[in-house]
BALOVO-541416 format. One record per residue: y, z, x of N, C-alpha, C, O in turn; residue number from 1; residue in one letter. Coordinates in steps of 0.2 Angstrom, whole numbers. Example, Ala and Ser with C-alpha at 12.3 -4.5 7.8 and 13.67 -1.06 7.14 Angstrom:
2
     nv     nw     nu    cav    caw    cau     cv     cw     cu     ov     ow     ou    k  r
    -28     39     66    -22     39     62    -16     39     66    -17     42     71    1  A
    -11     35     64     -5     36     68      0     39     64      6     40     67    2  S
% end
This chain:
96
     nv     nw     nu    cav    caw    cau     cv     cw     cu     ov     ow     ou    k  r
     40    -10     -1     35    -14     -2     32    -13     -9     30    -18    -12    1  X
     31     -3    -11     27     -5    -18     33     -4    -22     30     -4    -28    2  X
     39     -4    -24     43      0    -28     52     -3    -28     57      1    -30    3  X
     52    -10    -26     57    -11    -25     62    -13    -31     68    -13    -31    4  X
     57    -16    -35     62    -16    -44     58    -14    -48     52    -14    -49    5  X
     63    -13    -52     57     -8    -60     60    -15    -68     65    -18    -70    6  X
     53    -13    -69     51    -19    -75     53    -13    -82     49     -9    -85    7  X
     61    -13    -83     62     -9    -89     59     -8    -95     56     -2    -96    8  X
     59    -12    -98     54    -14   -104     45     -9   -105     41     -8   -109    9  X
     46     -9    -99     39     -8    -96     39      0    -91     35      4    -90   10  X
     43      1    -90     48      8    -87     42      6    -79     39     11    -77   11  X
     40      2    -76     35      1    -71     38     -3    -63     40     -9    -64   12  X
     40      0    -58     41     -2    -51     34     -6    -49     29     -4    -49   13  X
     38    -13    -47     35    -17    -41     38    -20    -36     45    -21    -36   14  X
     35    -21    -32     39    -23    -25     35    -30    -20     32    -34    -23   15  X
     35    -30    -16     35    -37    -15     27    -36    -14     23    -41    -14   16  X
     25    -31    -12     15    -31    -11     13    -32    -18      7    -33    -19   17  X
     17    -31    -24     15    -33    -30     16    -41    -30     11    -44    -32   18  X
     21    -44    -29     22    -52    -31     19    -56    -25     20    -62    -25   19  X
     16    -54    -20     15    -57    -14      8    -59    -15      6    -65    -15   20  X
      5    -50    -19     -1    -53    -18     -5    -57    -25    -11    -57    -26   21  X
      1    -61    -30     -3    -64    -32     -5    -69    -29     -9    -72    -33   22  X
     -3    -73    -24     -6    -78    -20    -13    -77    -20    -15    -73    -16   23  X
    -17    -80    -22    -26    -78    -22    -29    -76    -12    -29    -79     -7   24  X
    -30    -71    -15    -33    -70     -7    -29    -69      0    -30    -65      4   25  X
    -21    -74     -1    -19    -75      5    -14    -70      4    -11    -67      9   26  X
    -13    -68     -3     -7    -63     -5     -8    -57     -1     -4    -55      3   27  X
    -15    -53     -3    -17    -49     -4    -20    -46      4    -18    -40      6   28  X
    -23    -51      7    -22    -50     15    -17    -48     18    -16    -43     21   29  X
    -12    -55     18     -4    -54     21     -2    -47     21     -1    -44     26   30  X
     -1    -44     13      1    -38     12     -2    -31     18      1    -27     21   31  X
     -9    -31     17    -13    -28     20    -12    -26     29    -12    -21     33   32  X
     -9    -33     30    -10    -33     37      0    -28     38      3    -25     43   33  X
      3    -30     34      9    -28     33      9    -19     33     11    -16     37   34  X
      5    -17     28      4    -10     28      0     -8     33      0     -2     33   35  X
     -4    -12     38     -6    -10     45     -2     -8     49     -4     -3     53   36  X
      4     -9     50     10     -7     51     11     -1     50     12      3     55   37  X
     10      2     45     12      7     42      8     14     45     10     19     48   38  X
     -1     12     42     -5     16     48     -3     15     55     -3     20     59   39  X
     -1      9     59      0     13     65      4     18     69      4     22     74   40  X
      9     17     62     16     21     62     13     29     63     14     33     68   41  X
     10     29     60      8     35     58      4     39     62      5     45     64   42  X
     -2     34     64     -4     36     71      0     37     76      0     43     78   43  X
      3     35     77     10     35     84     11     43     81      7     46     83   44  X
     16     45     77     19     49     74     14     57     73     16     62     70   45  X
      8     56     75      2     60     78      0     64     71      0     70     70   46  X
      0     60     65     -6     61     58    -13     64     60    -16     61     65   47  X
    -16     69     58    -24     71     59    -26     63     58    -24     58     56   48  X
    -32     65     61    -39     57     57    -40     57     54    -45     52     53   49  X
    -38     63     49    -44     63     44    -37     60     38    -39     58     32   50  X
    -30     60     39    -27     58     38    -24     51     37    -20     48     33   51  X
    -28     48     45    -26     43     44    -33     37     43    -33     31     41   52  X
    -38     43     43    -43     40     37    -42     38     30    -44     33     27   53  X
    -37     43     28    -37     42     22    -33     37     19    -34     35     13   54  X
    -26     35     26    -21     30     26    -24     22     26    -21     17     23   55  X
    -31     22     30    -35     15     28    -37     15     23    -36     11     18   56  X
    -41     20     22    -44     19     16    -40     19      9    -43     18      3   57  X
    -34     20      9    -29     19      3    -28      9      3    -30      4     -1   58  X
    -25      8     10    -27     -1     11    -31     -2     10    -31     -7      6   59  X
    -38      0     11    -44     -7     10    -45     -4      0    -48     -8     -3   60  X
    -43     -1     -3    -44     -1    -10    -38     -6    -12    -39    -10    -16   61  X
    -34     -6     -9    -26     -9    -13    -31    -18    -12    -33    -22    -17   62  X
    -33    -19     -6    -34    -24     -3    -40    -25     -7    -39    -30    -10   63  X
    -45    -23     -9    -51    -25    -12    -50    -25    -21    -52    -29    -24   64  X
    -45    -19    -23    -44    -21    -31    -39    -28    -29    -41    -32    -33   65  X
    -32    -30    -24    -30    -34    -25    -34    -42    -26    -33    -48    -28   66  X
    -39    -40    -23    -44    -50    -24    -45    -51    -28    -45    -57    -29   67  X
    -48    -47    -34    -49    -47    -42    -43    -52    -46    -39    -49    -50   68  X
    -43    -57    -45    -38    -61    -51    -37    -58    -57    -41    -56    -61   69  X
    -32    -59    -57    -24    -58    -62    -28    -49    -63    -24    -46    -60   70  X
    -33    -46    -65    -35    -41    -68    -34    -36    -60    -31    -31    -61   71  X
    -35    -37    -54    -35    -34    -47    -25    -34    -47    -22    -29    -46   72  X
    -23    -38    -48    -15    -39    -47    -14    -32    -55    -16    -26    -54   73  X
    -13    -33    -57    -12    -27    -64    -13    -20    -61     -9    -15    -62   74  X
    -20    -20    -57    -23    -11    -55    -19    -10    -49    -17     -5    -47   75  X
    -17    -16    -46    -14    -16    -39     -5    -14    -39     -3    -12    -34   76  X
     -2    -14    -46      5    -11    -46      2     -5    -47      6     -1    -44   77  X
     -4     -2    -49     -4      7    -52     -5     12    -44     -4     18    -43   78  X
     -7      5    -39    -13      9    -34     -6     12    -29     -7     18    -27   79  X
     -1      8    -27      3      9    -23      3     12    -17      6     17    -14   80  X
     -4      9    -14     -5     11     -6      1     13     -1      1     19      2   81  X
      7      8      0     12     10      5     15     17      3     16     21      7   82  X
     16     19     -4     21     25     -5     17     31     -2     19     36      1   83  X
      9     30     -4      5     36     -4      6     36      5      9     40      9   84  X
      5     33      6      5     32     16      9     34     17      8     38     22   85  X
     15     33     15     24     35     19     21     43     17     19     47     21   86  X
     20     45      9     20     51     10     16     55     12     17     61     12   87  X
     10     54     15      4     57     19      8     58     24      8     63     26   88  X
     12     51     28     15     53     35     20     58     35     20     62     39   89  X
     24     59     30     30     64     29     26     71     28     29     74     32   90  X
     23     73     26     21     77     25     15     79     31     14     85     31   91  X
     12     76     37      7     79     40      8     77     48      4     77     52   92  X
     16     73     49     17     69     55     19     75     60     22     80     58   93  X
     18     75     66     19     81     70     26     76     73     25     71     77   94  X
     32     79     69     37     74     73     41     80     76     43     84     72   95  X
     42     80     80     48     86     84     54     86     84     58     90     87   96  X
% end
């Protein structure tokens, strides 16, 4: 989702929550409700709360710099919520 091709030139990975959400508004939701997926995963996968506090609250920043036209779209490749959450869960997931 954040990281699936790299802007050589620019040495910089995006991925479709980068190109989705320049749709004004609708980009930027859709995505969100996609990385919802992700916190539930995680929840299942039995992350602390304080965890998976931090896994929303990584979304609702992606989600609130992404609304910001063209200027939200630019901070929103830096911000890269979904990677940060995969690795919060790899690291704090009680998987047996």
């Amino acid at each position: 989702m954040d990281s699936n091709w790299e802007i050589k030139r620019f040495n910089i990975r995006v991925g479709w929550d980068s190109l989705i959400g320049l749709i004004p508004g609708i980009g930027d939701t859709l995505m969100s409700t996609v990385s919802a997926y992700i916190i539930y995963e995680g929840r299942k996968l039995g992350v602390p709360r304080w965890v998976h506090a931090t896994m929303i609250g990584n979304v609702l920043i992606d989600w609130v710099i992404g609304l910001i036209p063209l200027v939200g779209d630019l901070l929103d490749i830096g911000w890269k919520a979904n990677l940060k959450n995969v690795a919060l869960i790899k690291k704090h997931a009680k998987i047996l």
